[in-house]
Kinemage of the C-alpha trace (Angstrom):
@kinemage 1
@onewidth
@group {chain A} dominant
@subgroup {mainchain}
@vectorlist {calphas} color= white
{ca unk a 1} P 0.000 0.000 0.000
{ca unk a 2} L 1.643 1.891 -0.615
{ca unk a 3} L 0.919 4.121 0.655
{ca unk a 4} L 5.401 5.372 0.527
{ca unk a 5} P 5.877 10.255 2.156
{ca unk a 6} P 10.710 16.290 5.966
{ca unk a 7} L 12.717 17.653 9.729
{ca unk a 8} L 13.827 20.361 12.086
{ca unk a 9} L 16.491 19.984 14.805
{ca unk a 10} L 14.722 19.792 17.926
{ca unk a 11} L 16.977 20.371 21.450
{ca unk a 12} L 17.902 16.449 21.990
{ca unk a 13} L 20.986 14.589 20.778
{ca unk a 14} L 21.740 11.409 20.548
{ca unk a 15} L 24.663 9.872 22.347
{ca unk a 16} L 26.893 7.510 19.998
{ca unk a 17} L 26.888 4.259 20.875
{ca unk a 18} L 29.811 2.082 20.631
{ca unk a 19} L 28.937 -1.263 19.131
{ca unk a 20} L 27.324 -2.364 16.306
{ca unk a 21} L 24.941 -4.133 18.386
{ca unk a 22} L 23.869 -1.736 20.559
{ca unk a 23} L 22.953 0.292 17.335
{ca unk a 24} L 20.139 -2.199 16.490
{ca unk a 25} L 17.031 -1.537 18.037
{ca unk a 26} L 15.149 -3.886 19.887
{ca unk a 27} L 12.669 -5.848 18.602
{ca unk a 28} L 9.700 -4.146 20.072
{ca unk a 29} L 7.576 -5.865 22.631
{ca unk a 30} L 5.301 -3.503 24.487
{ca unk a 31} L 2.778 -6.473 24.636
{ca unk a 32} L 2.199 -9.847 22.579
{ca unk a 33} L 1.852 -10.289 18.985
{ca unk a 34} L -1.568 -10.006 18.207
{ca unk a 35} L -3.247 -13.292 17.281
{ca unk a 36} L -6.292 -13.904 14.682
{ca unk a 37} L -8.618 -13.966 17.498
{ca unk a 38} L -7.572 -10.520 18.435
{ca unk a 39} L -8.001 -9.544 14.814
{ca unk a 40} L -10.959 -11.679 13.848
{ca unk a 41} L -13.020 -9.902 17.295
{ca unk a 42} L -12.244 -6.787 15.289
{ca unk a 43} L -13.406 -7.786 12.250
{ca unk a 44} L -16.363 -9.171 13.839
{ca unk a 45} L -17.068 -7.016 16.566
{ca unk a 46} L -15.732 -3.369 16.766
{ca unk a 47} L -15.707 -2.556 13.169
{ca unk a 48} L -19.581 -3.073 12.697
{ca unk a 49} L -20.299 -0.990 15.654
{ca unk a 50} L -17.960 1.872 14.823
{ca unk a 51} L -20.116 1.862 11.166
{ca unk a 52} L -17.635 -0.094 9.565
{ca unk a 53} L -19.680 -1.632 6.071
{ca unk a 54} L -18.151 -5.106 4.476
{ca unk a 55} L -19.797 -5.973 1.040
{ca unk a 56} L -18.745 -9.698 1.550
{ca unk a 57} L -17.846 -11.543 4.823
{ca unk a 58} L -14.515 -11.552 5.755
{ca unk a 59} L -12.997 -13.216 8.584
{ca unk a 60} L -8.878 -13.276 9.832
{ca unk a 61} L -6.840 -16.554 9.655
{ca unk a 62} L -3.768 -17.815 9.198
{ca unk a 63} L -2.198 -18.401 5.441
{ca unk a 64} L 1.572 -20.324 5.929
{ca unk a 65} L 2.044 -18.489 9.154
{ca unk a 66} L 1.236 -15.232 8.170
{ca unk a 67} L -2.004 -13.379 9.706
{ca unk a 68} L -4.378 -12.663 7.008
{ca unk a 69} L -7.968 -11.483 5.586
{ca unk a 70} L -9.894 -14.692 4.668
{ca unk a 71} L -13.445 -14.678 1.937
{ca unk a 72} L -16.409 -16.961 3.770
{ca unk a 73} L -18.051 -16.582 0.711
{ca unk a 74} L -17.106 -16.201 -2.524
{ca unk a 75} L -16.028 -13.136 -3.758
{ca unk a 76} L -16.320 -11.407 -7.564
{ca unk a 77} L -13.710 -10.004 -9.242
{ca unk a 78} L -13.775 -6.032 -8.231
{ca unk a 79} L -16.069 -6.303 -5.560
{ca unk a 80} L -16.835 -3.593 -2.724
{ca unk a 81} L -15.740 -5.707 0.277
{ca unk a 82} L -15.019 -3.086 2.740
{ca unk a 83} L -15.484 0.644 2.965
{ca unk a 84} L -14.305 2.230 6.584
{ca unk a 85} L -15.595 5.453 7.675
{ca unk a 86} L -12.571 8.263 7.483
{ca unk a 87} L -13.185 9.268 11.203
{ca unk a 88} L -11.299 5.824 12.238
{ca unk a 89} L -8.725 6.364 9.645
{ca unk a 90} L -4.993 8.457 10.929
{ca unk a 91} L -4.266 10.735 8.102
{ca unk a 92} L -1.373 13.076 7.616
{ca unk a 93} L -1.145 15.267 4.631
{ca unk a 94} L 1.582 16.816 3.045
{ca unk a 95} L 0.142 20.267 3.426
{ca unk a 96} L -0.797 18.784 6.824
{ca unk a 97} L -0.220 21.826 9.453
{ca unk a 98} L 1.691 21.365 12.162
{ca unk a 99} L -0.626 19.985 15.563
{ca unk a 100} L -0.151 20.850 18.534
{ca unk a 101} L 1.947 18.042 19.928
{ca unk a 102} L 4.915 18.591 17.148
{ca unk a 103} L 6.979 21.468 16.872
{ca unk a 104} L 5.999 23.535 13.626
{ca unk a 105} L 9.597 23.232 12.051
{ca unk a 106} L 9.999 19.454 13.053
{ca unk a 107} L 6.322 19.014 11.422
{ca unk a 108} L 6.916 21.075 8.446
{ca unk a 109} L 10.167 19.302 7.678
{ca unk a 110} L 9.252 15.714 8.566
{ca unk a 111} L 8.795 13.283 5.632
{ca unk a 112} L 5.337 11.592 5.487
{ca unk a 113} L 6.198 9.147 7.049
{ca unk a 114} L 7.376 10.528 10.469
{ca unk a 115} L 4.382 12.620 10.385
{ca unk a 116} L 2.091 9.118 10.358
{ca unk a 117} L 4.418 7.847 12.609
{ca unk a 118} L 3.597 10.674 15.163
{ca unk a 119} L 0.261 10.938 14.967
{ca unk a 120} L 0.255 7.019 15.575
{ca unk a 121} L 1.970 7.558 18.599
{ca unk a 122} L 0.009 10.380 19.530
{ca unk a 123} L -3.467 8.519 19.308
{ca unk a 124} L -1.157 5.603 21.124
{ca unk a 125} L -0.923 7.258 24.144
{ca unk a 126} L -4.928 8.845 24.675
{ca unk a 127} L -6.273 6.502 27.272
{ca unk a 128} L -9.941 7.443 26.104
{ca unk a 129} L -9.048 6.711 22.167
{ca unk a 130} L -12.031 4.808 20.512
{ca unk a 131} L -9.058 2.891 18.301
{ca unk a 132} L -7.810 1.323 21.241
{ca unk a 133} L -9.494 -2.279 19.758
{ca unk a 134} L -7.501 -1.526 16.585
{ca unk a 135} L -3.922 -0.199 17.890
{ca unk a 136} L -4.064 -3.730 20.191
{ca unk a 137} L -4.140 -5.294 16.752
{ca unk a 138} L -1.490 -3.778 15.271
{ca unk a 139} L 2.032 -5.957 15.529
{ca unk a 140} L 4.213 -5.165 17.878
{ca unk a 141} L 7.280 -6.943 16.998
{ca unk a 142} L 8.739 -5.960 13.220
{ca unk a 143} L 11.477 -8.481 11.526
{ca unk a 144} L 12.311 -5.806 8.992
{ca unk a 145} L 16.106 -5.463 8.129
{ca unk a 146} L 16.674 -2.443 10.088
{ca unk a 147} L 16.047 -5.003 13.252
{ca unk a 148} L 18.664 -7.688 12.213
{ca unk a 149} L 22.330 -7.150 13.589
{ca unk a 150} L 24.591 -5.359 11.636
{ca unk a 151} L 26.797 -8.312 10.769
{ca unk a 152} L 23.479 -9.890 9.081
{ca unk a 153} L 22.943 -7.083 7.115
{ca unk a 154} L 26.508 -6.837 5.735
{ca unk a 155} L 26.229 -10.241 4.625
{ca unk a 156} L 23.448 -9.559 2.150
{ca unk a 157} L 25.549 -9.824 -1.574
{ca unk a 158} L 23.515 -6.946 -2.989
{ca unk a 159} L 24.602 -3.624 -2.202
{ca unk a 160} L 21.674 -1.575 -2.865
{ca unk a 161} L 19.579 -2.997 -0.440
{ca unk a 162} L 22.436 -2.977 2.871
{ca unk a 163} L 22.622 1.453 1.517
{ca unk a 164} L 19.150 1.463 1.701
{ca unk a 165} L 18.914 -0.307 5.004
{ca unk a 166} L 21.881 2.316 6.266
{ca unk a 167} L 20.290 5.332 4.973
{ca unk a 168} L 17.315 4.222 6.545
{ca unk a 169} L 18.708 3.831 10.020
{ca unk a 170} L 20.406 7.220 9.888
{ca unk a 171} L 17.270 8.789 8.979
{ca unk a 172} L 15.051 7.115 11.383
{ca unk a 173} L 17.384 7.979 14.272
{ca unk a 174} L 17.339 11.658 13.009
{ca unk a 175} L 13.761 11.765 13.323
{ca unk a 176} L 14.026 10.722 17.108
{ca unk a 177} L 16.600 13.220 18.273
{ca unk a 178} L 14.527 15.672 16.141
{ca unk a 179} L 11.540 15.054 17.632
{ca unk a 180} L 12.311 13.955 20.749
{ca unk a 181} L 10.652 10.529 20.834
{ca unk a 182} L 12.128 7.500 22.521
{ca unk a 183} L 13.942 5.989 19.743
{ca unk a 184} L 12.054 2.164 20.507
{ca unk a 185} L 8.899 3.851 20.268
{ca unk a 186} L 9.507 5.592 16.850
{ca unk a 187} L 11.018 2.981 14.947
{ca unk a 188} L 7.740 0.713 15.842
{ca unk a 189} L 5.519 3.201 14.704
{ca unk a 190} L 7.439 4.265 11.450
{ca unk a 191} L 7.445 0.189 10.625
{ca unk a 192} L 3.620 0.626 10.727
{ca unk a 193} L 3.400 3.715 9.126
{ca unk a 194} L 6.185 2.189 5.941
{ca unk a 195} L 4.142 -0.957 5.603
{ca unk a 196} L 0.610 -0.471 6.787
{ca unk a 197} L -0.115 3.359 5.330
{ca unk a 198} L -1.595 3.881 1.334
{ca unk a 199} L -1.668 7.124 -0.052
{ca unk a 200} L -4.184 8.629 -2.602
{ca unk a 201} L -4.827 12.665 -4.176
{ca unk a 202} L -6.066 15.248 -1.092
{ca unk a 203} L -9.417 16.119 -0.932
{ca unk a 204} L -10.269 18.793 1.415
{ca unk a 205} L -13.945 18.023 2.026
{ca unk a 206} L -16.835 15.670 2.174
{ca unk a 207} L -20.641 15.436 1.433
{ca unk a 208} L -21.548 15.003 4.906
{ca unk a 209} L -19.314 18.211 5.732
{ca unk a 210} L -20.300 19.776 2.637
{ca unk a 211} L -24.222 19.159 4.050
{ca unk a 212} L -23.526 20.597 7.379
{ca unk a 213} L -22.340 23.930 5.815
{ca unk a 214} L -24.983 24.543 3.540
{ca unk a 215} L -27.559 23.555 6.584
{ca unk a 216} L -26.091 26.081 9.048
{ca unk a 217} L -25.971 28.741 6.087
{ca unk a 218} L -29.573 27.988 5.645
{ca unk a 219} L -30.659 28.246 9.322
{ca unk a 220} L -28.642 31.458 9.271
{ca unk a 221} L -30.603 32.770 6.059
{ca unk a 222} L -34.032 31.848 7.911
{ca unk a 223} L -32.674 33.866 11.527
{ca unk a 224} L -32.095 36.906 9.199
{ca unk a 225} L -35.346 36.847 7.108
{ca unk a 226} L -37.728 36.436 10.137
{ca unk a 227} L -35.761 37.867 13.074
{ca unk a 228} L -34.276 41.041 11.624
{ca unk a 229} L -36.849 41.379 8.763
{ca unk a 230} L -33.846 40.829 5.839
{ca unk a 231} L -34.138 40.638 2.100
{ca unk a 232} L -34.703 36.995 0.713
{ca unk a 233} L -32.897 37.545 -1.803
{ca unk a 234} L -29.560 39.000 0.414
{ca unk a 235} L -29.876 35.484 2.406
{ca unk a 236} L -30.142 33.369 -0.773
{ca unk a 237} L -27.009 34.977 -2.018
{ca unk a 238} L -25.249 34.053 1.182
{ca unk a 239} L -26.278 30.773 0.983
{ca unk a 240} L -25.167 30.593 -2.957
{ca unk a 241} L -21.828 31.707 -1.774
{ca unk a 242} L -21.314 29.440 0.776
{ca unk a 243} L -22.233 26.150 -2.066
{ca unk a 244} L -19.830 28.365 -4.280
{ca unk a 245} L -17.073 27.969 -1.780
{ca unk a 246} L -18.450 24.542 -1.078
{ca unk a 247} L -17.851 23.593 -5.439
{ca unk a 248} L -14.736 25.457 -5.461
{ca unk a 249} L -12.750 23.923 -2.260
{ca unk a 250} L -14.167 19.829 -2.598
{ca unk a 251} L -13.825 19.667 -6.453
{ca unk a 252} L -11.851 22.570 -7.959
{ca unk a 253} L -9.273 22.127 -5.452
{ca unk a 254} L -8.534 18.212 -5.383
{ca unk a 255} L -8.514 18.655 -9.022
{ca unk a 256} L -5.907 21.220 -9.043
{ca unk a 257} L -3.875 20.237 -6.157
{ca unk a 258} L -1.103 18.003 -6.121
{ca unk a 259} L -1.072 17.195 -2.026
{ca unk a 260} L -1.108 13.946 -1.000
{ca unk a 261} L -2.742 12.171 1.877
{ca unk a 262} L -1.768 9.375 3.512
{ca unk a 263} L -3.644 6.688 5.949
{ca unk a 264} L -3.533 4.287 8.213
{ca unk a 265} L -7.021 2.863 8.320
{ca unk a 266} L -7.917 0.103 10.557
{ca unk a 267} L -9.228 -3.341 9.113
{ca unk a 268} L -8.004 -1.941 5.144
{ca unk a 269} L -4.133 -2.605 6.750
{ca unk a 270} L -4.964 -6.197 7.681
{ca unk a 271} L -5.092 -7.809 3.735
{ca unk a 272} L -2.041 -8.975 2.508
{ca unk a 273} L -0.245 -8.145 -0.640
{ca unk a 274} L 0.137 -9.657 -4.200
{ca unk a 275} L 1.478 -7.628 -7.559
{ca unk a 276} L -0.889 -9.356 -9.778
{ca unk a 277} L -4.531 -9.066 -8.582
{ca unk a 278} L -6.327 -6.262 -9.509
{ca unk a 279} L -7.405 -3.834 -6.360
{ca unk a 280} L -8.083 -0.105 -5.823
{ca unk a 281} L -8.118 1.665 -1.909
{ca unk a 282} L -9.680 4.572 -2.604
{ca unk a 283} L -11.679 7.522 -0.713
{ca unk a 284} L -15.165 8.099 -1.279
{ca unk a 285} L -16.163 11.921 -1.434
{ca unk a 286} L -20.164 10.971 -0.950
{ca unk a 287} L -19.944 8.494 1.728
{ca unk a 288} L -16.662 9.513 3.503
{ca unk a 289} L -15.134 6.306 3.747
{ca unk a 290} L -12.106 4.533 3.084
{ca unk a 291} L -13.066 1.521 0.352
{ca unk a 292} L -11.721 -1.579 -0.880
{ca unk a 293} L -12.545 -2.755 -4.344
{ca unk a 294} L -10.789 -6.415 -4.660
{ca unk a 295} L -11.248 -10.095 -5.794
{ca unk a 296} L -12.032 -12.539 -6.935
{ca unk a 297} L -11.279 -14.781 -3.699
{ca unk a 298} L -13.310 -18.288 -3.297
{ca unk a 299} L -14.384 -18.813 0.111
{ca unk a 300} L -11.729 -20.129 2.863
{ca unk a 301} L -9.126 -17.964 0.001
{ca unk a 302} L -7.382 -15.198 1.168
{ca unk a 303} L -8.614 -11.714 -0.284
{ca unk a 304} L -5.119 -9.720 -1.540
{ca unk a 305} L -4.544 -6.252 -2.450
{ca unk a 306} L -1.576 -4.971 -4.095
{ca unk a 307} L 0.374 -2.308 -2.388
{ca unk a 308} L 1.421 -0.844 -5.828
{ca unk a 309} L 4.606 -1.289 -7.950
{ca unk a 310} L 7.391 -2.586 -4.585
{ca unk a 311} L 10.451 -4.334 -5.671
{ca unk a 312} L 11.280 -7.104 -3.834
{ca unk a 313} L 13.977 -4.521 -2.317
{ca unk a 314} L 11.489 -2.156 -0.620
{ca unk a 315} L 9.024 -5.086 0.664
{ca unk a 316} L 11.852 -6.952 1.974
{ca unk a 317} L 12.820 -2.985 3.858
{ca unk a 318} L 9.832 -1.976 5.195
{ca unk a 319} L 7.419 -5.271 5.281
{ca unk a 320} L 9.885 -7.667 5.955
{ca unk a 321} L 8.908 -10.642 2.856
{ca unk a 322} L 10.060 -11.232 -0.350
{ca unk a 323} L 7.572 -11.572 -3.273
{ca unk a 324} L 7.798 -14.762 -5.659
{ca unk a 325} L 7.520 -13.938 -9.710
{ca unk a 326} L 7.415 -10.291 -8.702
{ca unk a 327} L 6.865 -8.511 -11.570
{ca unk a 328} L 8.499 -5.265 -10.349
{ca unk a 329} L 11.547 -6.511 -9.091
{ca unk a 330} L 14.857 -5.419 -10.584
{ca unk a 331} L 18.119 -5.742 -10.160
{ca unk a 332} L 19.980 -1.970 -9.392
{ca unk a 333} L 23.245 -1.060 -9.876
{ca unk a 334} L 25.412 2.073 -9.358
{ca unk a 335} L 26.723 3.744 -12.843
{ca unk a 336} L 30.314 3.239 -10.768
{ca unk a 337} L 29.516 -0.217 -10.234
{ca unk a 338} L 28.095 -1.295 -13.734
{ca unk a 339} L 31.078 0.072 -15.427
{ca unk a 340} L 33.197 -2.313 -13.194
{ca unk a 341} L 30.547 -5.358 -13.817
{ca unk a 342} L 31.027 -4.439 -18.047
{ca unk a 343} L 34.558 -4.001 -18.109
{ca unk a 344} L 35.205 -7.609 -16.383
{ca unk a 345} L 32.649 -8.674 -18.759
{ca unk a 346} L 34.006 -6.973 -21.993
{ca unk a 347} L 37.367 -4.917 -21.627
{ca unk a 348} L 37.004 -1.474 -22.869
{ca unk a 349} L 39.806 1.101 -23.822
{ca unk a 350} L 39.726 3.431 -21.404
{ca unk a 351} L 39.753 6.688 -23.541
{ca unk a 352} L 36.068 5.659 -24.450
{ca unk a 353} L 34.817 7.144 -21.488
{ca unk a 354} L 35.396 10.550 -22.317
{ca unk a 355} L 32.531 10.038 -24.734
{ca unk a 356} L 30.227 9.534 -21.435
{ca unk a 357} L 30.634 12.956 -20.730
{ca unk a 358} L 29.185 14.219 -24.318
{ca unk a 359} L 26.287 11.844 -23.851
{ca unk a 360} L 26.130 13.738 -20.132
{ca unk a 361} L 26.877 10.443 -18.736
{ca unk a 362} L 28.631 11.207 -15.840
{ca unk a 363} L 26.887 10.480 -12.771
{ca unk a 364} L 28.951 7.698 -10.540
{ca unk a 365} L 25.710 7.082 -8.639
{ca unk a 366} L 23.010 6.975 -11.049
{ca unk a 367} L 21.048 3.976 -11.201
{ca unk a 368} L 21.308 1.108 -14.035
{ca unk a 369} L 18.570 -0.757 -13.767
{ca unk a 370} L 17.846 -4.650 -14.563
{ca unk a 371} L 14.689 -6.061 -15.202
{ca unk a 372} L 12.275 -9.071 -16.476
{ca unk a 373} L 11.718 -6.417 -19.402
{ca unk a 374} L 15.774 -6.326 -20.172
{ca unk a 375} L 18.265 -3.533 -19.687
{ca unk a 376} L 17.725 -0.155 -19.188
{ca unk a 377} L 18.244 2.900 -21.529
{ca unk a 378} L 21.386 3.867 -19.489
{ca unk a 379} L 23.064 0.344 -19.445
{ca unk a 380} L 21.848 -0.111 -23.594
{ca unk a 381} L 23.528 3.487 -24.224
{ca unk a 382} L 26.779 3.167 -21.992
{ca unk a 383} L 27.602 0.053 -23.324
{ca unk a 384} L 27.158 1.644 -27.036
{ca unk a 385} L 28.960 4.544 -26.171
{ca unk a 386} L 31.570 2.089 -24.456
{ca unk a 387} L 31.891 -0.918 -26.607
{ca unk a 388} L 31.317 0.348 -30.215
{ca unk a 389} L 31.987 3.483 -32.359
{ca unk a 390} L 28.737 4.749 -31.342
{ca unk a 391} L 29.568 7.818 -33.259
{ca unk a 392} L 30.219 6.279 -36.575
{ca unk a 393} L 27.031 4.413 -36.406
{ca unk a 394} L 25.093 7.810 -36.513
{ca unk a 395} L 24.683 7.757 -32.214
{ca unk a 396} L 27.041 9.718 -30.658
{ca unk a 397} L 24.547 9.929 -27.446
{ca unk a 398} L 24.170 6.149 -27.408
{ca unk a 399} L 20.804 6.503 -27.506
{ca unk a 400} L 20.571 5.398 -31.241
{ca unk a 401} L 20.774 1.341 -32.309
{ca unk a 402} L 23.702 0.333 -33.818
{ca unk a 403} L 24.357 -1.441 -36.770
{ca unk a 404} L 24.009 -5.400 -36.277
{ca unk a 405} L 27.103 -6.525 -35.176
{ca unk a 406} L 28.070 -3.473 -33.026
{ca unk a 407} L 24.384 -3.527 -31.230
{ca unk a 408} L 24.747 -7.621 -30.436
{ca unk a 409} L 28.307 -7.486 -29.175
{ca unk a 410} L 26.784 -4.479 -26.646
{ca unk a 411} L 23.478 -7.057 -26.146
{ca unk a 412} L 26.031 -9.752 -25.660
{ca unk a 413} L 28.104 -8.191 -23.101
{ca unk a 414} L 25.228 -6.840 -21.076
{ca unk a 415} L 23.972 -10.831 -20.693
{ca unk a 416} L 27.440 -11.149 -19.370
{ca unk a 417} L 26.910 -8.799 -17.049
{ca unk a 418} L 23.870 -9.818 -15.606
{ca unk a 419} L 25.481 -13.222 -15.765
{ca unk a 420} L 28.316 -12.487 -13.631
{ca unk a 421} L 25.816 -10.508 -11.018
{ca unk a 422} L 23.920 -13.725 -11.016
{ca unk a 423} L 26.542 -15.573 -10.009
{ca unk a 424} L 27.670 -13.352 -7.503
{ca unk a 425} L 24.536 -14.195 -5.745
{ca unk a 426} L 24.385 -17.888 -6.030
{ca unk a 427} L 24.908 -19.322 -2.403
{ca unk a 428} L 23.580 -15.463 -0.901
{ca unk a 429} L 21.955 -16.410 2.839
{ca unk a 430} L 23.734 -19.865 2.893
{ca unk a 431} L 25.032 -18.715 6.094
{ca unk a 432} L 23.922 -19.597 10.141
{ca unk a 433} L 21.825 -15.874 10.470
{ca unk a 434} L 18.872 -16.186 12.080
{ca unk a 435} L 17.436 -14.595 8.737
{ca unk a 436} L 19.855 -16.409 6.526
{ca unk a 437} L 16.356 -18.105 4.489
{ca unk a 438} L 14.874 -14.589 3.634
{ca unk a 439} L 18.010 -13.576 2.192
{ca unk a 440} L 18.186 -16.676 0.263
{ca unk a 441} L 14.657 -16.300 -1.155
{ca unk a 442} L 15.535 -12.410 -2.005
{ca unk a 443} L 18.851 -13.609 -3.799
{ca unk a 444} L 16.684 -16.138 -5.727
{ca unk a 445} L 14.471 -13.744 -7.189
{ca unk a 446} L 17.208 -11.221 -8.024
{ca unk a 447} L 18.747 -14.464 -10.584
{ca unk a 448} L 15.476 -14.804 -11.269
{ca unk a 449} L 15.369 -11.527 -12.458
{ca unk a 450} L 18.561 -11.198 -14.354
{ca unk a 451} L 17.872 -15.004 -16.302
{ca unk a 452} L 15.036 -12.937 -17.335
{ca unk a 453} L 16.902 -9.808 -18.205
């Protein structure tokens, strides 16, 4: 769901710790994993009596392990299963001003996700809080790779994902000296915000809000006709320009705006995720809800929703599994690294890369990707640029196809390359980590991706 969205410097600091270990947060355990009891006496229970409406009847269970939303009767493809009123939802915005328990230039500078991740804790901590059914659902304990030890992490053999997961650690700690929160207690509510939240387009009202202005302008219209003795037609044009305002700010404005919102809704973050089945989370201006479109699912099936285009990097990141046959996995490397990878695969003459910085080529860092689709532009135009007279072929960019034997010795190299990354992964999580099968099963489906490349 993905749902997938800036920070001041606040007055703490963070002391440096001295091992690696001690770097790793805990897993957190404020209280038991929930079990499917817990979630199915919220499915059954709470949610209809805080107006929660399910089109088909869904119940929790357990699918190889993993908590998830089960059909008990069949469902059609596309059908309305679930549509949760936005009052029970936690939504942050990113024109979202700052509340009153953040510091404006912490707020205003947080990314989306640390803004979720606060209000979370925020609604956490009210002892009255209607959600308190739902936040005793939520996990408490996350597996993600930002929990394993260091030395686990260094072991993965793919370099883009142990940056990410190091980037991601330095940022998250930022955001608790920034903003003051115990460091435990952010990191478990950013892992719910990164793999429970979905995002969608801002829309600023509703019809049931939209119905309460036009009522109280229409009261006020009567008050000044038959208490001060007013014009009809002066309180008709008030009420005009209050529907007006109304048409402008609900409809104008979400179509014009390019603000984002993003939720965590309760009951919508229990279904699971698959790439290939058609879904849409969406919000619903005339009912004011939070709905799920999904299916087909037989009954005693689990009902899926896909979180949107994740590479097996970012749901192994922030939700901790690796997709099978997922069709938006790549393989990533640097421009620094790829050269390397092609230049063990085909030697090149070194005085060809001068030509990368006439084809504005030049950026160490920029991503070459891999995919079930082939190479990308960047790899198909460095290796052009690299391994041919690109130039006397009529593409002195590399962005133009070379004659036939110049454009399959480039083709032929790049299978090299992919070759030799494949092999660099064979045997990846063969080691005695505790996570040692999950990186084995994300290694997998990076060959699997660069066979297919």
């Amino acid at each position: 769901m993905e749902l997938d969205a800036e920070m001041a410097i606040a007055v703490t600091s963070l002391t440096l710790l001295s091992t690696a270990a001690l770097l790793t947060p805990r897993h957190i355990s404020r209280a038991p994993t929930p079990t499917c009891a817990t979630g199915d006496t919220l499915i059954k229970n709470w949610a209809p009596e805080q107006d929660v409406e399910f089109g088909a009847s869904l119940r929790l269970s357990e699918f190889g392990g993993e908590r998830g939303v089960a059909a008990e009767a069949t469902i059609q493809p596309a059908e309305r299963v679930l549509a949760v009123p936005s009052k029970l939802a936690l939504q942050v915005t990113s024109v979202s001003p700052a509340p009153s328990y953040c510091e404006k230039g912490v707020w205003l500078s947080a990314a989306w996700y640390t803004r979720l991740a606060l209000r979370l804790l925020h609604e956490d901590r009210k002892a009255d809080t209607p959600l308190r059914p739902w936040l005793q659902s939520l996990p408490r304990e996350f597996d993600t790779p930002i929990f394993w030890d260091a030395a686990e992490v260094a072991t993965i053999p793919y370099a883009p994902l142990r940056r990410a997961v190091e980037r991601q650690r330095e940022e998250w700690d930022k955001a608790a000296a920034a903003t003051a929160t115990p460091r435990d207690d952010l990191y478990w509510a950013l892992s719910c915000a990164r793999s429970r939240a979905f995002s969608g387009p801002f829309s600023r009202g509703s019809l049931k809000a939209a119905t309460a202005q036009l009522s109280f302008a229409g009261a006020l219209g009567l008050v000044y006709i038959l208490g001060f003795g007013g014009e009809p037609g002066a309180a008709v044009n008030g009420i005009l320009a209050v529907l007006v305002s109304i048409v402008l700010n609900d409809f104008l404005f979400a179509r014009a705006t390019t603000a984002t919102r993003y939720v965590l809704c309760p009951v919508v973050d229990m279904i699971n995720h698959d790439s290939s089945v058609a879904s849409d989370v969406s919000y619903e201006y005339f009912t004011d809800t939070f709905a799920v479109s999904a299916g087909p699912a037989r009954a005693g099936e689990q009902l899926l929703i896909s979180y949107g285009s994740r590479s097996n990097d970012q749901l192994l990141q922030y939700y901790g599994f690796v997709e099978a046959n997922n069709p938006n996995d790549a393989y990533v490397f640097s421009q620094e690294e790829f050269l390397l990878a092609l230049n063990a695969a085909a030697p090149y003459d070194g005085g060809r890369l001068q030509a990368l910085r006439a084809a504005e080529l030049t950026d160490p860092s920029a991503a070459v990707v891999f995919s079930k689709a082939g190479a990308d532009e960047r790899a198909l135009r460095l290796g052009r640029l690299l391994l041919a007279d690109a130039s006397a072929d009529g593409s002195a960019d590399g962005r133009g196809v070379l004659l036939l034997a110049g454009e399959l010795a480039v083709l032929r190299a790049l299978a090299d390359v992919a070759d030799g990354a494949a092999a660099a992964l064979q045997g990846g999580g063969g080691g005695e980590g505790a996570h040692a099968g999950m990186v084995a099963a994300f290694c997998a489906e990076k060959r699997r991706v660069l066979g297919a490349a």
